[in-house]
C-alpha positions in Angstrom: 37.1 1.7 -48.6 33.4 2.3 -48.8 31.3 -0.4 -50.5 29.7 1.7 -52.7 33.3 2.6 -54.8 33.0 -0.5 -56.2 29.6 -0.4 -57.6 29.2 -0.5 -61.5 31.4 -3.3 -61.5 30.5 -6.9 -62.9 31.6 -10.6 -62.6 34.8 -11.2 -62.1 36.5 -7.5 -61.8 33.8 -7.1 -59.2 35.4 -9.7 -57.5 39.0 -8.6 -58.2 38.2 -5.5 -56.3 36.2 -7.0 -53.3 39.2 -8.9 -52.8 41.7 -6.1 -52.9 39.0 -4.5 -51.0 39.5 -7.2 -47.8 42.8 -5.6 -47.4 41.7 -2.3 -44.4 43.1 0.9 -45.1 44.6 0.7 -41.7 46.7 -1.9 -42.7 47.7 -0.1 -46.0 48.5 3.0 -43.6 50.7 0.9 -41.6 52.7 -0.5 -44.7 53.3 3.0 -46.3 53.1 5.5 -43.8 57.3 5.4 -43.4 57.8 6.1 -47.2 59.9 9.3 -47.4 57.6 10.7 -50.1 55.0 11.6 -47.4 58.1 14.2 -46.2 58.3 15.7 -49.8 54.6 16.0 -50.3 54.1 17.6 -46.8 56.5 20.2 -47.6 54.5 21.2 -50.2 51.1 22.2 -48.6 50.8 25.4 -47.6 48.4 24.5 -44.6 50.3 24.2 -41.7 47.4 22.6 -39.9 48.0 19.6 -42.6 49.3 16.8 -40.7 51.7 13.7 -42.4 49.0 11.1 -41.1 45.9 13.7 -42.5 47.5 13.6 -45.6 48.3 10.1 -46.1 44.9 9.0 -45.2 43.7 11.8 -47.9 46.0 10.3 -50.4 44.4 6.5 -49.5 41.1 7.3 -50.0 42.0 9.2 -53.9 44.4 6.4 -54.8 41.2 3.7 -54.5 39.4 6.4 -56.5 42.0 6.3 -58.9 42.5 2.5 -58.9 38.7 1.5 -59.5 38.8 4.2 -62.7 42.3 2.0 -63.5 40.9 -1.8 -63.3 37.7 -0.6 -65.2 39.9 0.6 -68.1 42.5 -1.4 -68.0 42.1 -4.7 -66.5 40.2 -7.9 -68.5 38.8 -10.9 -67.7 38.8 -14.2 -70.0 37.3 -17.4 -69.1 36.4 -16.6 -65.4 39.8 -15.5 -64.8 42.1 -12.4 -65.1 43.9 -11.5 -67.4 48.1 -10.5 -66.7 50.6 -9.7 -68.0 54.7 -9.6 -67.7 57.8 -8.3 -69.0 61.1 -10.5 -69.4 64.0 -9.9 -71.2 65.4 -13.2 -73.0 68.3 -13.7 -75.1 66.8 -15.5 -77.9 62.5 -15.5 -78.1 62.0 -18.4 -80.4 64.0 -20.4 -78.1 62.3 -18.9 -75.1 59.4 -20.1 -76.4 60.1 -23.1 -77.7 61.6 -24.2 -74.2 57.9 -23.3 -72.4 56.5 -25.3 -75.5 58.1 -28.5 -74.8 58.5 -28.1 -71.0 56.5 -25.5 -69.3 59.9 -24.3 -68.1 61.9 -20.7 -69.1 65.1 -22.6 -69.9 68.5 -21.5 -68.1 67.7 -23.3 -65.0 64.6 -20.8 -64.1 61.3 -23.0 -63.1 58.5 -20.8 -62.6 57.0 -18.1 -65.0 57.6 -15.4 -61.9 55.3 -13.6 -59.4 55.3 -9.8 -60.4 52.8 -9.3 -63.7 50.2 -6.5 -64.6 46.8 -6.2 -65.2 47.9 -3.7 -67.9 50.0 -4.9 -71.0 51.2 -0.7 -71.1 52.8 -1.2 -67.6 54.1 -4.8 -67.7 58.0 -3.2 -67.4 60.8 -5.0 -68.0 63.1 -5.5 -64.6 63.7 -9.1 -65.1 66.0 -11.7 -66.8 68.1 -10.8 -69.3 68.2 -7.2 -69.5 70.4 -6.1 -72.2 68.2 -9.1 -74.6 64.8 -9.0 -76.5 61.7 -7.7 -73.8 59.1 -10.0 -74.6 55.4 -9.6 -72.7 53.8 -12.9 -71.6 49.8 -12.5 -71.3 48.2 -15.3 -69.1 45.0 -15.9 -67.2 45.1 -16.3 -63.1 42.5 -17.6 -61.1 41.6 -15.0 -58.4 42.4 -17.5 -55.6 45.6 -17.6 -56.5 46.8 -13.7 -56.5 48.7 -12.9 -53.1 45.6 -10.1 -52.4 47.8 -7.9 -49.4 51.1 -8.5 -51.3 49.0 -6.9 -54.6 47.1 -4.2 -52.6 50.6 -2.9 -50.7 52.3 -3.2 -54.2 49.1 -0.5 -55.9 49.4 1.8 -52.7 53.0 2.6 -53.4 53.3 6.0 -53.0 56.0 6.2 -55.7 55.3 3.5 -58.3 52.0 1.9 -57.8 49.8 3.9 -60.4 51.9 2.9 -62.9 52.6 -0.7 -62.5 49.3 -1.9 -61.8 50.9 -4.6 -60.3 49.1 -7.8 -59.7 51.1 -10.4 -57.5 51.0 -14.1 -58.2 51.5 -16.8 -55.2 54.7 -18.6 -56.0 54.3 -22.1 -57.6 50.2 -21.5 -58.8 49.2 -22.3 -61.8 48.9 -19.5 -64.9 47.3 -20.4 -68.0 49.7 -18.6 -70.8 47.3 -17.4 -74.0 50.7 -15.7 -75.8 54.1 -13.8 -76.2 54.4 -10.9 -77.8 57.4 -8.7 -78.9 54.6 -5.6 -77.9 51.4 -4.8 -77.9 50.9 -5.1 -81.5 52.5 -7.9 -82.2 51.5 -11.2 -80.3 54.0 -13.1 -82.6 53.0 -16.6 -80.4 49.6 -17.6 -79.4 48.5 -21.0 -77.5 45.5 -22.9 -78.3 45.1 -24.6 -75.8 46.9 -21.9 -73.5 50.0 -23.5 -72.0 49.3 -24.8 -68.6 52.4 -23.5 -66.3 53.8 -22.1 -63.0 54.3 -18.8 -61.4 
């Protein structure tokens, strides 16, 4: 991706995107180029000079178009960090949350907060824990060193779902600094002050 994409950019989602930006496109070829979506697409264009490879290198280059215009929306920094977000269902919130209060721990025997969040509180979906319960959003702060960057960039390049998770992925075990959970977007029914030091 060309340097100058990223330019009108400052601070830290500068640096967000210079980091995904270490990832080549060759390498994000190489992740998606076996996706069966390519096959659907190509059967589509009416060019028959259009190759599979031609078009997923044409489809690279608009999806970092389309991810700057995303983080420069969507995406926040707080406190020299970046802001995430992530989507659980739980059986009972106030006990959810009063288990992270006096432990830093989920309760049920689950350690860590989890890996998969969002830069975007719209996208943060629900896939996790207890799916027929109450979908709660956790919102946290990450320090850049500790997002997995290829694991985040090959997550946004999916052909099929990356637009609209806006996935950012955590490194197992680091530390996220939780600022609130919230029942949605209007309602941030539990905010930390101090933010609740725990793990991914």
């Amino acid at each position: 991706m060309p340097d100058l994409v990223i330019r009108g950019f400052d601070g830290l989602l500068h640096e967000f995107l210079s980091k995904l930006q270490e990832i080549s496109d060759h390498r994000i070829y190489q992740e998606i180029k076996n996706f069966d979506t390519w096959d659907g697409l190509l059967s589509q264009v009416e060019d028959p000079a259009v190759t599979k490879k031609a078009l997923i290198w044409d489809w690279i280059r608009s999806r970092w178009r389309s991810l700057m215009d995303d983080v420069s929306v969507e995406a926040a920094e707080a406190d020299g960090m970046l802001v995430v977000h992530r989507c659980i269902g739980v059986r009972d919130p106030e006990a959810f949350v009063d288990a992270l209060r006096a432990n830093g721990k989920r309760g049920g025997g689950k350690r860590g907060l989890g890996i998969y969040w969002s830069y975007s509180f719209a996208t943060a979906e629900c896939y996790w824990g207890e799916l027929d319960g109450t979908n709660i959003v956790m919102t946290g702060l990450v320090n850049l060193n500790f997002i997995d960057v290829p694991e985040t960039v090959f997550a946004n390049f999916h052909p099929d779902v990356g637009e609209q998770e806006k996935e950012v992925r955590i490194k197992k075990g680091s530390p996220v600094l939780l600022t609130s959970v919230s029942l949605d977007e209007s309602d941030p029914r539990w905010q930390f002050d101090p933010a609740l030091s725990l793990r991914a």
